[in-house]
C-alpha positions as CSV (number, residue, x, y, z in Angstrom):
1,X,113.5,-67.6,12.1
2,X,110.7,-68.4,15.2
3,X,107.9,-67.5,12.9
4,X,109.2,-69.9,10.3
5,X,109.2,-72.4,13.3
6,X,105.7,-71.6,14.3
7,X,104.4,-71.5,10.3
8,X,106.1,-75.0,10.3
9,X,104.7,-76.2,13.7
10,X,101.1,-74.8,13.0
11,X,101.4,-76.4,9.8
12,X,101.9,-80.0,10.6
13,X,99.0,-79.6,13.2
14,X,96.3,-78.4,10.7
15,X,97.6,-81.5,8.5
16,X,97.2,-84.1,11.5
17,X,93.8,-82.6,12.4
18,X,92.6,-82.8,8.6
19,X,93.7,-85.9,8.2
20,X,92.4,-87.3,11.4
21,X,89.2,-85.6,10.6
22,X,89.2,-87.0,7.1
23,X,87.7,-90.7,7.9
24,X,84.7,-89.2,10.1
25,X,81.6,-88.0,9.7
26,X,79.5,-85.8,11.2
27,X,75.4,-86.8,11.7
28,X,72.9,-83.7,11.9
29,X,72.7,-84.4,15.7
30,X,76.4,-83.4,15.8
31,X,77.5,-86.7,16.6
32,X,80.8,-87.9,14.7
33,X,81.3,-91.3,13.5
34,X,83.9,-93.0,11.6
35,X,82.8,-93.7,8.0
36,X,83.0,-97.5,6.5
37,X,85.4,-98.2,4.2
38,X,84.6,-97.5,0.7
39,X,85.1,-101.0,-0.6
40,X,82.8,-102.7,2.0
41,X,79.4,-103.4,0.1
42,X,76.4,-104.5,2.4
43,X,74.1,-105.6,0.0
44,X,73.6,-108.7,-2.2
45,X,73.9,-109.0,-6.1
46,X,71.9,-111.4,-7.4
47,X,73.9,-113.0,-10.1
48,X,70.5,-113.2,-12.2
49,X,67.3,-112.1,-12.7
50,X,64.2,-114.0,-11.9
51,X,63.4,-114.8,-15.7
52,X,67.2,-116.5,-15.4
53,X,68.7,-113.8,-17.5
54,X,71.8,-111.3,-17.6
55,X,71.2,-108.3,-15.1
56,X,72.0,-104.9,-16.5
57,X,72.8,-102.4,-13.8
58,X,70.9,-98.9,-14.6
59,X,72.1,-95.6,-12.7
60,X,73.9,-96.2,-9.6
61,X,71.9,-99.3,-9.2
62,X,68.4,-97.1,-8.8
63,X,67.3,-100.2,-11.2
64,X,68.2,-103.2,-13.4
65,X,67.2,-104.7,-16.4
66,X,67.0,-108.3,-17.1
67,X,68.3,-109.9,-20.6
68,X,66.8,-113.1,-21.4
69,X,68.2,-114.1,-25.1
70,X,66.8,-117.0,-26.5
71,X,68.6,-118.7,-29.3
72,X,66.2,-121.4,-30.0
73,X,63.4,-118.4,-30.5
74,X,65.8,-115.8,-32.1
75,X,63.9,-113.6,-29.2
76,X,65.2,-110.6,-27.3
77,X,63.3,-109.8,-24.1
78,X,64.2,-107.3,-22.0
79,X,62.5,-106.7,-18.4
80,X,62.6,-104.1,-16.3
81,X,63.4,-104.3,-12.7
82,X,63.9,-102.7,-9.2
83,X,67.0,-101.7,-7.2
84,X,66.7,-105.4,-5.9
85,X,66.2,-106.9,-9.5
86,X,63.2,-108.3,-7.9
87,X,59.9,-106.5,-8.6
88,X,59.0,-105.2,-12.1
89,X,59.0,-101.8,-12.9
90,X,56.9,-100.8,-15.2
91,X,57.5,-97.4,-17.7
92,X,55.2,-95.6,-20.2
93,X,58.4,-95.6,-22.3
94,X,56.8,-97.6,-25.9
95,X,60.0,-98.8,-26.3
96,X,63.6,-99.4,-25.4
97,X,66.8,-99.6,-27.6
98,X,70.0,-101.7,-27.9
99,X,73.1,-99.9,-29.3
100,X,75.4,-102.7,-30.0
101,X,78.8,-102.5,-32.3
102,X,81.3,-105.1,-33.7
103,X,83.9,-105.4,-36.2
104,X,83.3,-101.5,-36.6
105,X,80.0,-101.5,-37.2
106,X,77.8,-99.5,-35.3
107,X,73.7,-100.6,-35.1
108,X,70.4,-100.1,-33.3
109,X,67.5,-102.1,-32.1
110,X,64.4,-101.5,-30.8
111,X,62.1,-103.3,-28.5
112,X,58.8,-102.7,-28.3
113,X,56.7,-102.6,-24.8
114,X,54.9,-106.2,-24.3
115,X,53.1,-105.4,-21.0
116,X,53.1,-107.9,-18.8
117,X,49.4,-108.7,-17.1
118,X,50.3,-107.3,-14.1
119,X,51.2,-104.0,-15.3
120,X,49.2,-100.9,-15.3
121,X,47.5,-99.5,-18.1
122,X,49.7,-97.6,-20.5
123,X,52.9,-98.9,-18.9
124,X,55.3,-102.3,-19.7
125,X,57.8,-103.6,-17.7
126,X,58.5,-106.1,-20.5
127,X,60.2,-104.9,-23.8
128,X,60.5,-107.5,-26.7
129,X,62.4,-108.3,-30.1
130,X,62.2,-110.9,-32.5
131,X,64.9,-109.2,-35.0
132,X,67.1,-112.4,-36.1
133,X,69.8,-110.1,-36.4
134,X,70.0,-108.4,-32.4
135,X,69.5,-111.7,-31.5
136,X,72.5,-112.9,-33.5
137,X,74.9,-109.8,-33.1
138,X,74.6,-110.3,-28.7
139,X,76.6,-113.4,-29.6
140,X,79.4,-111.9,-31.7
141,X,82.7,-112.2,-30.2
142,X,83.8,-108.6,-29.3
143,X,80.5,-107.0,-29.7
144,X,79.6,-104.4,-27.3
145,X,76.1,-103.2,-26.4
146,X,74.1,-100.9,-24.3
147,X,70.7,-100.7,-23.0
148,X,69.3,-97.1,-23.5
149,X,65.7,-97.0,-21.4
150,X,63.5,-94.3,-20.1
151,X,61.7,-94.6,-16.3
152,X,59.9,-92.0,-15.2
153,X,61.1,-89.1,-17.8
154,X,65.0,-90.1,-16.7
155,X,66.9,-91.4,-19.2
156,X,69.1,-94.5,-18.0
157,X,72.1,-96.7,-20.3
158,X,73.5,-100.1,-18.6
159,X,76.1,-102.2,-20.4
160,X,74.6,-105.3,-21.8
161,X,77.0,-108.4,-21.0
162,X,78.5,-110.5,-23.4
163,X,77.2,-113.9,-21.8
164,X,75.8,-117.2,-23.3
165,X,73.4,-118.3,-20.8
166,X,76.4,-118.2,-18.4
167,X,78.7,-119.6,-20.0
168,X,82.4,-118.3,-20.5
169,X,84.0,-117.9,-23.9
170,X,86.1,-120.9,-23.2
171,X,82.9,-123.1,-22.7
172,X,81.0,-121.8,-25.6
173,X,81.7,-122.8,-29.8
174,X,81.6,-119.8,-31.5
């Protein structure tokens, strides 16, 4: 019966020192710290890009994409962007694709690399479309697309957005 005490007792105390152990860390210098909260974020999100498009979030933010659709054009452009969705980042990818699906149906687009002036030889930060149809399937209601795009021999996908210009559903005639 006093080792079933003692198994009990030891017990509880490995499970009090896990669990106060369990919200520190430990630097290489061997000092411990408590970790931040998981939910605390300490850097901005811009709500768009600087061309005034949708941001598309590629990896765990290591880039973005910016989606400026214009109706009046029937244009898809599609620009590539740092971890700040600041600064262009320019790719020797050719092109970049959209897979988008509604009502069942399952397509693809390509865009083609339109290098920006500023970009380096062989490389485009800028990817463009003038297919009628991409440009007209973004809008359906329910459709859902992704952004497949290759930067630096690493394959990245971001979900594209259903927005009109930033406008909700409500505020926009479909």
């Amino acid at each position: 019966m006093n080792i079933l005490r003692l198994l009990a007792g030891t017990i509880a105390s490995v499970s009090a020192l896990l669990l106060t152990v369990a919200g520190c860390s430990q630097s290489q210098d061997g000092v411990v710290g408590t970790a931040p909260p998981a939910t605390v974020d300490t850097h901005d999100h811009p709500s768009e890009g600087p061309h005034h498009g949708g941001l598309i979030e590629l990896g765990n933010e290591e880039y973005h994409a910016e989606l400026v659709h214009d109706d009046a054009a029937g244009t898809v452009t599609v620009y590539l962007l740092d971890s700040a969705a600041k600064a262009a980042v320019p790719t020797e990818a050719p092109e970049l694709l959209v897979n988008l699906s509604h009502d069942g149906n399952a397509e693809q687009f390509k865009l083609v690399a339109s290098p920006e002036a500023s970009d380096p030889v062989g490389k485009s930060s800028r990817f463009t479309s003038s297919d009628a149809e991409l440009a007209e399937d973004l809008d359906h209601e329910g459709a859902a697309a992704q952004l497949v795009v290759t930067i630096g021999g690493k394959q990245f996908r971001g979900n594209i957005a259903h927005d009109h210009d930033g406008e909700s559903h409500e505020e926009h005639d479909h």
